[in-house]
C-alpha positions as CSV (number, residue, x, y, z in Angstrom):
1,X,9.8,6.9,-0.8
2,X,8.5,6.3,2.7
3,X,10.8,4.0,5.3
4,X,7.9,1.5,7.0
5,X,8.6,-1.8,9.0
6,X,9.9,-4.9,8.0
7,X,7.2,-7.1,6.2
8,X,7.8,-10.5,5.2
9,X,5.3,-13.0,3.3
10,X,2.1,-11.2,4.9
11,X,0.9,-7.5,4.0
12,X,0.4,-5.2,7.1
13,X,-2.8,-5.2,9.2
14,X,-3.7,-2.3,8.0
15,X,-2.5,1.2,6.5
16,X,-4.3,3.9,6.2
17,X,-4.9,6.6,2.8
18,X,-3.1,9.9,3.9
19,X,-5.5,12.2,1.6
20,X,-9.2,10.3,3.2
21,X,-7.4,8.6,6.9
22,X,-9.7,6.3,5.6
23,X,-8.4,2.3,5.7
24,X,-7.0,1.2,2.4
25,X,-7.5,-2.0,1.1
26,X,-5.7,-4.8,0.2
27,X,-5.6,-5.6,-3.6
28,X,-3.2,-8.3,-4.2
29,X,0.7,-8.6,-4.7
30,X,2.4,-8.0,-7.8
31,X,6.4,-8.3,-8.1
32,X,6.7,-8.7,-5.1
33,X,4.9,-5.6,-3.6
34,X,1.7,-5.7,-2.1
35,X,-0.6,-3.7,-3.8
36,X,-3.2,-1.1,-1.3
37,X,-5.7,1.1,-2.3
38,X,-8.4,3.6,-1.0
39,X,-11.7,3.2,-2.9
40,X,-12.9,6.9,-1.8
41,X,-9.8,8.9,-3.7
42,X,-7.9,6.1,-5.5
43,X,-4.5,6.3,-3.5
44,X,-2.3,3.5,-4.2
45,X,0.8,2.4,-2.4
46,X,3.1,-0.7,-3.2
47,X,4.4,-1.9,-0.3
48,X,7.8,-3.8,-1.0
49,X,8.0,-7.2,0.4
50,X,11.8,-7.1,0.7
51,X,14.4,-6.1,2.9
52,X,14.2,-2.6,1.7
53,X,10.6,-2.0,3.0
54,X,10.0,0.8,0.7
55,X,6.0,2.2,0.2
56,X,5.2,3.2,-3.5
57,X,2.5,5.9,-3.9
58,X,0.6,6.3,-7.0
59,X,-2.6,7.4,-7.6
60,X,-5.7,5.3,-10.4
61,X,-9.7,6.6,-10.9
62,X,-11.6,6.6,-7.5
63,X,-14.1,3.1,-7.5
Protein backbone atom coordinates (compact mmCIF):
# COMPACT_ATOMS: atom_id res chain seq x y z
CA UNK A 1 0.00 0.00 0.00
CA UNK A 2 0.67 3.66 -0.94
CA UNK A 3 1.34 6.39 2.07
CA UNK A 4 -1.07 9.61 0.91
CA UNK A 5 -2.09 12.67 3.11
CA UNK A 6 -4.26 12.85 5.89
CA UNK A 7 -8.08 12.86 4.86
CA UNK A 8 -10.65 13.29 7.26
CA UNK A 9 -14.67 13.33 6.60
CA UNK A 10 -14.07 14.64 2.82
CA UNK A 11 -12.44 12.43 -0.12
CA UNK A 12 -9.52 14.25 -1.97
CA UNK A 13 -10.09 16.82 -4.71
CA UNK A 14 -8.97 14.71 -6.97
CA UNK A 15 -6.57 11.58 -7.80
CA UNK A 16 -5.65 10.63 -10.72
CA UNK A 17 -5.62 6.61 -12.42
CA UNK A 18 -1.82 5.74 -12.73
CA UNK A 19 -2.49 3.17 -15.87
CA UNK A 20 -4.83 6.22 -18.11
CA UNK A 21 -3.41 9.86 -15.88
CA UNK A 22 -6.80 10.14 -16.53
CA UNK A 23 -9.07 11.72 -13.29
CA UNK A 24 -10.71 9.01 -11.35
CA UNK A 25 -14.00 9.38 -9.97
CA UNK A 26 -15.57 9.46 -6.89
CA UNK A 27 -17.93 6.46 -6.19
CA UNK A 28 -19.06 6.56 -2.77
CA UNK A 29 -17.55 5.42 0.75
CA UNK A 30 -17.82 2.10 2.06
CA UNK A 31 -16.24 1.02 5.54
CA UNK A 32 -14.91 3.82 5.87
CA UNK A 33 -12.84 4.20 2.66
CA UNK A 34 -13.72 6.25 -0.06
CA UNK A 35 -14.21 4.35 -2.97
CA UNK A 36 -12.44 5.96 -6.74
CA UNK A 37 -12.50 4.64 -9.96
CA UNK A 38 -11.34 5.26 -13.60
CA UNK A 39 -14.13 4.55 -16.10
CA UNK A 40 -11.51 4.17 -19.15
CA UNK A 41 -9.53 0.99 -17.46
CA UNK A 42 -11.51 0.19 -14.24
CA UNK A 43 -8.76 1.10 -11.60
CA UNK A 44 -10.04 1.20 -8.29
CA UNK A 45 -8.46 2.63 -5.13
CA UNK A 46 -10.02 2.74 -1.50
CA UNK A 47 -8.76 5.46 0.09
CA UNK A 48 -8.85 5.03 4.06
CA UNK A 49 -10.51 7.68 5.94
CA UNK A 50 -8.45 7.00 9.06
CA UNK A 51 -5.44 7.92 10.62
CA UNK A 52 -3.58 5.40 8.64
CA UNK A 53 -4.18 7.10 5.19
CA UNK A 54 -3.55 3.98 3.34
CA UNK A 55 -4.76 3.82 -0.81
CA UNK A 56 -6.22 0.28 -1.74
CA UNK A 57 -5.79 -0.62 -5.49
CA UNK A 58 -7.91 -3.04 -7.14
CA UNK A 59 -9.00 -3.41 -10.43
CA UNK A 60 -13.39 -4.17 -11.73
CA UNK A 61 -14.66 -4.31 -15.78
CA UNK A 62 -13.94 -0.98 -17.59
CA UNK A 63 -17.64 1.14 -17.85
Amino acid sequence: MTKIHVIIDSPPEELRCTTCLLPMQYQAKKDDKFLWQCFKCGKQYLVSGNIDHDIEESWSPPR
